[in-house]
C-alpha positions in Angstrom: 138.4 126.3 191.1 137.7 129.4 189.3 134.8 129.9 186.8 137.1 129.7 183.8 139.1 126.7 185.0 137.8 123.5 183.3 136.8 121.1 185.9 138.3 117.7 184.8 141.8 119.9 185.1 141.3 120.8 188.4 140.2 117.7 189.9 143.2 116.3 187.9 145.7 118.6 190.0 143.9 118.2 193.3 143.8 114.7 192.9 147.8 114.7 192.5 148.1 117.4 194.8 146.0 114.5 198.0 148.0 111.6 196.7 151.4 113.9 197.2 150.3 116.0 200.6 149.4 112.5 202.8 149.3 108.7 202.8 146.2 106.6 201.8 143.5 106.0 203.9 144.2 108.7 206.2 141.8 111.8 207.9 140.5 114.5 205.7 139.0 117.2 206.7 136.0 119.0 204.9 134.8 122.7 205.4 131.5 123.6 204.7 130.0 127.1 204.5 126.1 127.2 203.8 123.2 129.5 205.2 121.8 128.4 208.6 119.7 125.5 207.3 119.4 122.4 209.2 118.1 120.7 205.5 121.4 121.5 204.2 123.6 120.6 207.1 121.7 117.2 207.0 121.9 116.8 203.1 125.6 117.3 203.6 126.3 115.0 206.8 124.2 111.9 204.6 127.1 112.3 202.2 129.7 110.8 205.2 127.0 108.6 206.0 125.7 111.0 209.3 129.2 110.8 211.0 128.7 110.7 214.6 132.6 111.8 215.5 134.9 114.9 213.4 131.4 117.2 213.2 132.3 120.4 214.1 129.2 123.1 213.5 129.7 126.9 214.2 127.1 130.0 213.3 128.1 133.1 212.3 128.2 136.1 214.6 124.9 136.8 213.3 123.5 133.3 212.8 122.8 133.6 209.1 125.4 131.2 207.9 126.8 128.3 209.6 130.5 126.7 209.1 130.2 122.4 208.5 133.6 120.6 209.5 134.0 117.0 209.4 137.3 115.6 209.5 136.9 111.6 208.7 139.1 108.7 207.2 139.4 108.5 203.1 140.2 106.0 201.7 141.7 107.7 198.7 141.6 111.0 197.0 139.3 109.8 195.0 137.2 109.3 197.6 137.5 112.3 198.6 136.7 114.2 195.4 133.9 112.6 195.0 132.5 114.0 198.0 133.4 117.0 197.1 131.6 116.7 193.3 128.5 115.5 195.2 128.2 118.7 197.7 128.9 121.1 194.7 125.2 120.5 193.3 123.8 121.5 196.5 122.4 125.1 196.0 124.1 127.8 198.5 127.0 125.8 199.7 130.0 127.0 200.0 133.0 124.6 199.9 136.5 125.6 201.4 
């Protein structure tokens, strides 16, 4: 989303854009970007409920950032936004 993109219209078109690219529930995967900060990696794992499978964490070449990928069953694109509204209001993430 860019900064001059209202928000309701882009979760509008990447909501139609789920329900058209896959069928419901199905695997989604999330990418994470957020300076090495075991506080954030865990504030971000609670939001899948501390997944024990699909966690995928890799450091940068010079361990100041670290790259968060979970890939776990949605139920809908709903779902899915709303995981992605929550993580937004952490400070110093970066969502891909």
């Amino acid at each position: 989303m860019n900064s001059k993109e209202n928000p309701d219209d882009f979760y509008e078109r990447f909501q139609q854009q789920l329900e058209e690219s896959q069928a419901w529930p199905g695997l989604y995967m999330f990418k994470f970007i957020v300076k090495s900060n075991p506080e954030q990696i865990n504030k971000l794992k609670q939001l899948f409920n501390n997944p024990s499978e699909g966690v995928s964490l890799v450091n940068s070449s010079k361990n100041k950032f670290q790259s968060l990928t979970i890939t776990i069953e949605m139920k809908s694109p709903m779902e899915v936004i709303d995981i992605y509204k929550k993580a937004s209001a952490f400070k110093g993430v970066i969502i891909l």
